[in-house]
LOMIFI-719343 format. One record per atom (N, C-alpha, C, O, CB): x, y, z. Coordinates in steps of 0.2 Angstrom, whole numbers, plus 5000, padded with zeros to 4 digits. Each point is the difference from the previous one (the first is absolute). Glycine has a CB too. Layout:
XYZ;...
This chain:
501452564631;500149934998;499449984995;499550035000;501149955011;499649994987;499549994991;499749935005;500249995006;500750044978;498549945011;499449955003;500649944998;500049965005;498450104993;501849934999;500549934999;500550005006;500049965004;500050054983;500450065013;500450005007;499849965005;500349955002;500050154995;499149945006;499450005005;499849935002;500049975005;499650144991;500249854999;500249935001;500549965001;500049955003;499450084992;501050025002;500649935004;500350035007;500249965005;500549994981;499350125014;500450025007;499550065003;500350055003;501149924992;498050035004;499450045005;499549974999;499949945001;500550154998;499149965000;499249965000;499950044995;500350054999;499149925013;500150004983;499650014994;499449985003;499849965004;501150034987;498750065005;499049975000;499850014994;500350044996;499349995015;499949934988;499649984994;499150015000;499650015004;501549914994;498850074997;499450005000;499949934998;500249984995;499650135003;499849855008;499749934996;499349994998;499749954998;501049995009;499150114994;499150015001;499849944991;499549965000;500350235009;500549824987;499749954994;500049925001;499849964996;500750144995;499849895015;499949925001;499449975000;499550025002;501350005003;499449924992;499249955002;499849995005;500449995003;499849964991;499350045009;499749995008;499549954998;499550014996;500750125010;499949824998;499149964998;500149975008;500549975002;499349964980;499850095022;499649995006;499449934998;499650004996;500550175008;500149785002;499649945000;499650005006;500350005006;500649934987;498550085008;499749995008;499849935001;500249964996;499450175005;500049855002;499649955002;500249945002;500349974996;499250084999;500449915011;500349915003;500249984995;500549985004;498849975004;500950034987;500449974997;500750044995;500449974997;498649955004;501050145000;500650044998;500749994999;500350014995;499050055008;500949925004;500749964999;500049954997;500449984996;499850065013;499249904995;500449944996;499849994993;500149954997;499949995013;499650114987;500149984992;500550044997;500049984995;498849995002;501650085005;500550034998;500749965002;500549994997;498850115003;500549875008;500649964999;499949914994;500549964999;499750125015;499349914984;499849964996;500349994994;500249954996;499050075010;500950084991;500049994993;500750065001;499950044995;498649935000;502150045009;500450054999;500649935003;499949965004;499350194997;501349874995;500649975004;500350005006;500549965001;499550044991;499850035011;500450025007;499449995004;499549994997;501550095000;499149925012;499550005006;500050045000;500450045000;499649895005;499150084998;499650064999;499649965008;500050045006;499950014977;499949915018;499549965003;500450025008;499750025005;499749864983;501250115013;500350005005;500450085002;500550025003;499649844994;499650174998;500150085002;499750035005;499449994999;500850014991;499950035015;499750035007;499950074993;500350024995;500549915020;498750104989;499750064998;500650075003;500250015005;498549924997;501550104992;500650064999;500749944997;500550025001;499250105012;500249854986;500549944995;499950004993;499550004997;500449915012;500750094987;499950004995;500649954995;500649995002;498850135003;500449874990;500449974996;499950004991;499550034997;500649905014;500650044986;500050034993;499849924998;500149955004;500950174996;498749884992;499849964999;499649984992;499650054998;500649975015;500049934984;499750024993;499349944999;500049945002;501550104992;498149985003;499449984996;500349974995;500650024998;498550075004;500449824996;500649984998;499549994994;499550045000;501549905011;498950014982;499549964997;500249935000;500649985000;499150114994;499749875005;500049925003;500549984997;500149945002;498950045000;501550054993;500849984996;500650025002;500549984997;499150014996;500250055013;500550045005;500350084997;500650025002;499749865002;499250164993;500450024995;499850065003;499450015001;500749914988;500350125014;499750095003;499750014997;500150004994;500550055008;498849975002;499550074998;500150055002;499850054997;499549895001;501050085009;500150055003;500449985007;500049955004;498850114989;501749995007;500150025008;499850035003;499750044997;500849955001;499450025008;499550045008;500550005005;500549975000;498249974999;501250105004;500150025008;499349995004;499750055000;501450044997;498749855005;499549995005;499950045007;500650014999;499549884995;499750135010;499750035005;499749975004;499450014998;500750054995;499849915014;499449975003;499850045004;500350015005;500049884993;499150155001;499550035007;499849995003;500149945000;499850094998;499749995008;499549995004;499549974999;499749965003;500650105000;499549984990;499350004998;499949974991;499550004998;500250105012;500949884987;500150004992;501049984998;500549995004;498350134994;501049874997;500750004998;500250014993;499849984995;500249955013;500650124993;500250054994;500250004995;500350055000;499949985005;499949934987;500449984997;500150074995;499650034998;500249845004;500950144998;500550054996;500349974996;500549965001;499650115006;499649974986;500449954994;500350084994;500050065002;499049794999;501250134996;500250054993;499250024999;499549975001;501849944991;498950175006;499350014998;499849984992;499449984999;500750135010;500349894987;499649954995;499949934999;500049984994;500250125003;499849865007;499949955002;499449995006;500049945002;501350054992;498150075010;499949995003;499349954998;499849945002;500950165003;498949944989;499349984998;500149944997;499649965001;500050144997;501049874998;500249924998;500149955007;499849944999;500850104991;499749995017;500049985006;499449965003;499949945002;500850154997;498849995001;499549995003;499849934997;500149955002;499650185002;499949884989;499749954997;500349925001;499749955000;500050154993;501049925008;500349934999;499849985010;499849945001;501450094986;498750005017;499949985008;499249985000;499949945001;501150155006;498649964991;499350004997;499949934998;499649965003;500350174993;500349834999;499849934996;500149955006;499749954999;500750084987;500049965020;500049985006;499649995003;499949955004;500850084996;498850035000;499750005007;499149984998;499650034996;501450085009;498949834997;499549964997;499550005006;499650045000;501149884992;499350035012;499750015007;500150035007;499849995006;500049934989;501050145002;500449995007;499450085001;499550034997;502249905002;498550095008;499650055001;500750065000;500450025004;498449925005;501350084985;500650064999;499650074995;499649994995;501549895005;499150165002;499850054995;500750044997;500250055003;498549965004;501549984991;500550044997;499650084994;499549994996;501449885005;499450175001;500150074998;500650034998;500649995001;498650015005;500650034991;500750054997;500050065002;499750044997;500249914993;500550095014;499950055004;500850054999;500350055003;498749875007;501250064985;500650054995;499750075000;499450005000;501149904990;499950165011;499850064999;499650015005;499850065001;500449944987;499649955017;499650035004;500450045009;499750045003;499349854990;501550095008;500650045004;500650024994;500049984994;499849945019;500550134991;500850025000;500649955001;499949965004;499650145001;500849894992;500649965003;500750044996;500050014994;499349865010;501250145003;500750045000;500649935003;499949975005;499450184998;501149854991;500349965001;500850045003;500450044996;498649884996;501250065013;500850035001;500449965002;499849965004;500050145000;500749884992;500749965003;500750044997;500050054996;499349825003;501250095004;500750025001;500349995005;499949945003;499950134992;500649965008;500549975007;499750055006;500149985006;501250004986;498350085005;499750035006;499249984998;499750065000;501450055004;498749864995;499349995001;499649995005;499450025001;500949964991;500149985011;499749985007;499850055003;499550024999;501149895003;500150135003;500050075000;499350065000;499750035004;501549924991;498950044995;499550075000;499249965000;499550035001;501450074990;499149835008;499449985001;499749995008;499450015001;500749944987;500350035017;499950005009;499850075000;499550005004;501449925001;499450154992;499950045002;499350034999;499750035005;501449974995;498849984995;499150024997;499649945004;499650025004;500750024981;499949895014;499449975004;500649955006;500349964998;498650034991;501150025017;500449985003;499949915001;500449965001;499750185003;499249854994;499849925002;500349974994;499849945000;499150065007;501550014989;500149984992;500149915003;500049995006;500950164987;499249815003;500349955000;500750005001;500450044998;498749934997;501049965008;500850005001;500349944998;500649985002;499250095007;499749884986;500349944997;499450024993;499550024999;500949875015;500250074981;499550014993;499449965000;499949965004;501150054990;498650015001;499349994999;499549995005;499549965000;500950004993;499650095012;499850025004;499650075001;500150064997;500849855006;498550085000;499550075000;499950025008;500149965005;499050024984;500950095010;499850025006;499650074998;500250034995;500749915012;498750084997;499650054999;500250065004;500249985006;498949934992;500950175002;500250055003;499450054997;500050034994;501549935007;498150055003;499550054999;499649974994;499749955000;501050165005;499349944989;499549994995;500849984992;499950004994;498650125012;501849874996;500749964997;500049925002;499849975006;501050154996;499449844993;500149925002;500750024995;500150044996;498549875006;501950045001;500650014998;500249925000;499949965004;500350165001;500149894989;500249934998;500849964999;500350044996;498649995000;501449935005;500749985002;500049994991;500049945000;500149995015;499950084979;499949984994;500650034995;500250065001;498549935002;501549984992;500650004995;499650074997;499450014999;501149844999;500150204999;499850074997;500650014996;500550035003;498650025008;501049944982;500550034993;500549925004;500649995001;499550214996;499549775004;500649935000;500449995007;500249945001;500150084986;499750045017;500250045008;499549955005;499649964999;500550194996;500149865012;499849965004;499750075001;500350065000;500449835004;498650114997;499650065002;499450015003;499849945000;500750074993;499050035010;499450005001;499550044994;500150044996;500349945017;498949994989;499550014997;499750065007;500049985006;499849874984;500050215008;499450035004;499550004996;500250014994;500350065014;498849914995;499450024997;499650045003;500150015006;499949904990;499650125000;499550055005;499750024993;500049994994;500750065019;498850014991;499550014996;500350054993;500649994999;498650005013;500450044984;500450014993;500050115003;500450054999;498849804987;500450135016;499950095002;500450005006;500150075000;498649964998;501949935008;500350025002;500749984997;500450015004;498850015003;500949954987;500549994997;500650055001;500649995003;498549964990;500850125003;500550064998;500050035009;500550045002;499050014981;500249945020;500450015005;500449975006;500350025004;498950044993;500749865002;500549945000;500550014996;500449965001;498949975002;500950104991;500350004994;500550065005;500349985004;498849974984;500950115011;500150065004;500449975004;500649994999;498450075000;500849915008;500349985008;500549954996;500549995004;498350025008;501349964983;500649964999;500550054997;500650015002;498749884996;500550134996;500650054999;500250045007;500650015002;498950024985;500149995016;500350065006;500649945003;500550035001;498350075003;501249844998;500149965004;500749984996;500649985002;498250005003;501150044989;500849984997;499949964992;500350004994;500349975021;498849984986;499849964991;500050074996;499850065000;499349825004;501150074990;500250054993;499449934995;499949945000;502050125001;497949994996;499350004997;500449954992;500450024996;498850145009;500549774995;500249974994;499749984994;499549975002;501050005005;499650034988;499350004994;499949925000;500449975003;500050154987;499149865006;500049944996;500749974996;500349945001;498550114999;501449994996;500749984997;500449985005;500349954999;499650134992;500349965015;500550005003;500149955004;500549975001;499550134999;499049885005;500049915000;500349984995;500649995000;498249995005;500950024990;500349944995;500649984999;500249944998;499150084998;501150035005;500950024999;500349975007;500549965000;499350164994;499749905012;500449975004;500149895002;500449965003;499350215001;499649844994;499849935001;500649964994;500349945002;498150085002;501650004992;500449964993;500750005005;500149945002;499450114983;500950005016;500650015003;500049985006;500550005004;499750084990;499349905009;499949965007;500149904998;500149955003;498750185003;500949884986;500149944999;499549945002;500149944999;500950125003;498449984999;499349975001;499650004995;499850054998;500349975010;499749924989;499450004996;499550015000;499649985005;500849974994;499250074995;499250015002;499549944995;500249964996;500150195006;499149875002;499549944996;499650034993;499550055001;500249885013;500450064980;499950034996;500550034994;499949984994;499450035016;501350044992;500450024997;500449944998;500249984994;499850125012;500149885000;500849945001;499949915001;500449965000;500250155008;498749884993;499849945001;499250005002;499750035005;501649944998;498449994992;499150005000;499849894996;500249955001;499750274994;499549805003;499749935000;500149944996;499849944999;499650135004;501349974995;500249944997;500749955004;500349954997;499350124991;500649955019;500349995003;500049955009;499650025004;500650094986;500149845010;499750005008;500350005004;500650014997;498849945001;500650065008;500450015006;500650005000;500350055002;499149925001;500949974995;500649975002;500650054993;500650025000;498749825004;500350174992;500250054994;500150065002;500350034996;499149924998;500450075010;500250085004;500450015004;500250065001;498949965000;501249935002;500249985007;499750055007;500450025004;500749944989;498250055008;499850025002;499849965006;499550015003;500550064987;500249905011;499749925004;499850045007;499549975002;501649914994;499150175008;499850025003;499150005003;499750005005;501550044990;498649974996;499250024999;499849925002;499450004999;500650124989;500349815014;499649945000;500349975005;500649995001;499150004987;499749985016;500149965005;500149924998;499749994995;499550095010;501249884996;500049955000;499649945006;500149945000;500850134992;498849975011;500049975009;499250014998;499749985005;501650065006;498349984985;499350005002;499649964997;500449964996;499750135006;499349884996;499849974997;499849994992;500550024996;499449985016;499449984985;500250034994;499750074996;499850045004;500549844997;499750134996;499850064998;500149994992;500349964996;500150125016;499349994986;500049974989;500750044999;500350045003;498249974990;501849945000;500649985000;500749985003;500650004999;498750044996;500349935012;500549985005;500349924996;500649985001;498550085012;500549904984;500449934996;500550024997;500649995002;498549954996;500950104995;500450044996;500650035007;500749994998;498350054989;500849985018;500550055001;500649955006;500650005001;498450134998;500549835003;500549925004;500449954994;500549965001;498350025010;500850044983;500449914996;500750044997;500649975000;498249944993;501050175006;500750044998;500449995006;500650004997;498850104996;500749885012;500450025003;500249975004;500450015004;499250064994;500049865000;500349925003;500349974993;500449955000;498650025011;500750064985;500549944991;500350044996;499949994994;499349915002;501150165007;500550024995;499950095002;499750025005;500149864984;500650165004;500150065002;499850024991;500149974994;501050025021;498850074987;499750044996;500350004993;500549965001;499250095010;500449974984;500350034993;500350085001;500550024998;498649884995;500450135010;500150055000;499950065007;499649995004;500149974985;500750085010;499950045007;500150075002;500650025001;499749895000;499450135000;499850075001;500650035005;500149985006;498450004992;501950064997;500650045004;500250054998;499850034995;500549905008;500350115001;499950075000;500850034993;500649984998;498850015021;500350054979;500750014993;500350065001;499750054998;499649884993;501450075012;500350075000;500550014994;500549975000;499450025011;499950054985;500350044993;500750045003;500150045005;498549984988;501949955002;500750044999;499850084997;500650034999;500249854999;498850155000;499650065000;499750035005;499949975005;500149994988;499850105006;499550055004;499650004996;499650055001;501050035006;499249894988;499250014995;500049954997;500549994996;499550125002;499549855002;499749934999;499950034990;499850054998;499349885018;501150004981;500050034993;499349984998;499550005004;501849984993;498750034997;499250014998;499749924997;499449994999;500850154997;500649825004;499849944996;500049965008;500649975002;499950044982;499049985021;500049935005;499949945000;499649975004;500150095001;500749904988;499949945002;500650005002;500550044999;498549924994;501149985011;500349965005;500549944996;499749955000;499250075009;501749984989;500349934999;500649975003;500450035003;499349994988;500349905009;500549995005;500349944992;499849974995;499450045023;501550004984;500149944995;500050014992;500149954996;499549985014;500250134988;499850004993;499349995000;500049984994;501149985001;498550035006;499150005002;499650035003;500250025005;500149914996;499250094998;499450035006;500049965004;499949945000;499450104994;500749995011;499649965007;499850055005;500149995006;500649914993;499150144999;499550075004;499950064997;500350034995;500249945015;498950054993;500050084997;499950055008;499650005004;499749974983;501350095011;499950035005;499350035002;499750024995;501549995003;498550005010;499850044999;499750055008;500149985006;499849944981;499950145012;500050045006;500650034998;500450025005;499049925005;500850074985;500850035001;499850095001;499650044998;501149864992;500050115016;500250065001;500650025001;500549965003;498550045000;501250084993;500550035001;500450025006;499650045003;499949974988;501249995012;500150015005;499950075000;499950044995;500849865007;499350125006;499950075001;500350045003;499950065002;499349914997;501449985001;500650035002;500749994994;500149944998;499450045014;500850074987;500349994993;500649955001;500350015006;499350114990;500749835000;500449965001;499749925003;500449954999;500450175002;498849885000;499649945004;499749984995;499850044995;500150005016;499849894990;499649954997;499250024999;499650025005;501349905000;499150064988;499349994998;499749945003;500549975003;499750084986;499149935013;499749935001;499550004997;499750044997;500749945011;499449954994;499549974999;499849935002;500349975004;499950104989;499249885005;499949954999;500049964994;499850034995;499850015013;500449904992;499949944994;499849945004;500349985006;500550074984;498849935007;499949905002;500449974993;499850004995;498749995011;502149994998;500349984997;500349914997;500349965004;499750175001;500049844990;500349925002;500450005006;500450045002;499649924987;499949965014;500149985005;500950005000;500250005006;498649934994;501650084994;500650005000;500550054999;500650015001;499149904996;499650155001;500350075000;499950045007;500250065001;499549954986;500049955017;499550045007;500550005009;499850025005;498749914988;502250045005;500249995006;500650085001;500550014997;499249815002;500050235006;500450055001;500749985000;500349965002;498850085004;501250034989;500549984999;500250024992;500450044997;499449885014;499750034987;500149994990;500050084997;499750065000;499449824999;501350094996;499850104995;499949944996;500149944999;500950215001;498449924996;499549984998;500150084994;500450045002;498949885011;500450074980;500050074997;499049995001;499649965001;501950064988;498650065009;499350055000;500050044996;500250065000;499749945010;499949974983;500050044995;501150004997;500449954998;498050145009;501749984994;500749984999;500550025004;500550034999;499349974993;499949975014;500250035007;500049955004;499649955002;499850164996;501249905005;500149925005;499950045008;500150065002;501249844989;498550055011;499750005008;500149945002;500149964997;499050115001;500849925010;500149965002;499449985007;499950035006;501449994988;498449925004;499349965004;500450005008;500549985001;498749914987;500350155017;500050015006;499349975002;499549984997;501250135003;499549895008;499449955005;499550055001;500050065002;500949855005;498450054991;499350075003;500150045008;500249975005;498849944990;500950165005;499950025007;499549965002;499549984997;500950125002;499649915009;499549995004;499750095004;500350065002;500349795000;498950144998;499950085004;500050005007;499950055003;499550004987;
């Protein structure tokens, strides 16, 4: 079974070890991240976790995270090249609070496995695994995490970088098929999930992603919490981030997007199916009148038709 298969009907594993990691310690750690991140952080019990975007005082993404709350700190995981713009952007916050943020990327391992047997081959390696998403638990010198992996409902193991290849090892024996970079990427497009960066970054806000998941509306306020309440009490967006399935197996070379005789998107993340006869995909933020699943839509000279985002 190939690492695409393995995803949709076994276990696949990856390598995440290039992720962003910025670790916040000190008494005020939660409430200035919950201060400055859209979602609740402050009402997180320690091994809780949530997803969540850094916003600018115009509401405009700067980054997405998967937050973390410990015992002793709290975790933010973001896109690795978006970490050092991150940090700085959490850093210009922190005025009198007592926070220290660090950057501690590359300083563990992380193996990421999902699929339909993941649970499975990951109970078997750490049996305390979590058993609700965004959730930690610890198993010896391994912390295992309930966390999205190629777009998949999946976990994160961490551990040290020297016992990496032999946590790598006990998954293959166990049944995971070893997945490249590319093959994430492949499988997350055909999963139908967006990324921050590729598919949507700072020129975009929330309500633009449909990612609404990443924002609380129940907490108090936080930076770009006005922009993200007036969007969503006086009106609805122009534009909107969705998923594009090509009457092809190979995305052409020209991705712009028209609806009606017009531009109104550019594809992008495009990938080739990897099964023959099946659909190419991708993403566009497309106008508000080309964006409602359903529409064909050409791509280059290639008609396709706009589908709803996965969730993982």
């Amino acid at each position: 079974m190939g690492p695409i298969a393995a995803f949709q009907a076994g276990a696949a594993w990856a390598d995440l070890s290039d992720q962003g990691r910025l670790r916040a310690t000190g008494e005020d750690r939660a409430r200035l991240l919950h201060a400055i991140c859209s979602n609740d952080v402050e009402n997180l019990a320690a091994g809780e976790g949530t997803y969540a975007f850094f916003l600018s005082p115009q509401g405009k993404i700067q980054a997405d995270s998967h937050i973390f709350v410990r015992e002793t700190d709290v975790l933010v995981v973001c896109e690795p090249g978006v970490r050092e713009r991150l940090a700085s952007h959490i850093e210009s916050y922190i005025i009198m609070d007592d926070v220290l943020l660090e950057d501690i990327s590359g300083q563990s391992a992380v193996l990421g496995v999902a699929g339909p047997e993941a649970g499975r081959v990951v109970s078997t390696v750490c049996p305390s695994a979590p058993a609700r998403p965004l959730r930690s638990a610890e198993h010896g010198s391994v912390v295992v995490r309930w966390a999205p992996v190629a777009g998949h409902d999946g976990y994160w193991l961490e551990t040290e970088p020297s016992a990496a290849p032999g946590l790598q090892r006990r998954l293959e024996r166990i049944g995971a098929v070893r997945a490249s970079a590319q093959d994430c990427e492949t499988a997350r497009v055909l999963r139908g999930v967006p990324r921050f960066g590729p598919d949507f970054g700072g020129a975009c806000i929330p309500h633009e992603t449909q990612l609404m998941g990443a924002v609380s509306f129940d907490k108090g306020c936080y930076t770009g919490q006005e922009i993200v309440e007036r969007v969503r009490s006086q009106g609805r967006v122009r534009r909107l981030l969705v998923a594009v399935e090509l009457d092809a197996a190979e995305p052409p070379n020209d991705r712009t997007v028209t609806y009606g005789g017009r531009k109104v998107g550019t594809l992008t993340s495009p990938v080739a199916s990897p099964t023959p006869g099946e659909r190419g995909r991708g993403f566009a933020i497309l106008r508000r009148e080309a964006a409602i699943p359903g529409t064909r839509v050409t791509v280059g000279a290639c008609r396709a038709t706009v589908a709803a985002l996965g969730r993982p």
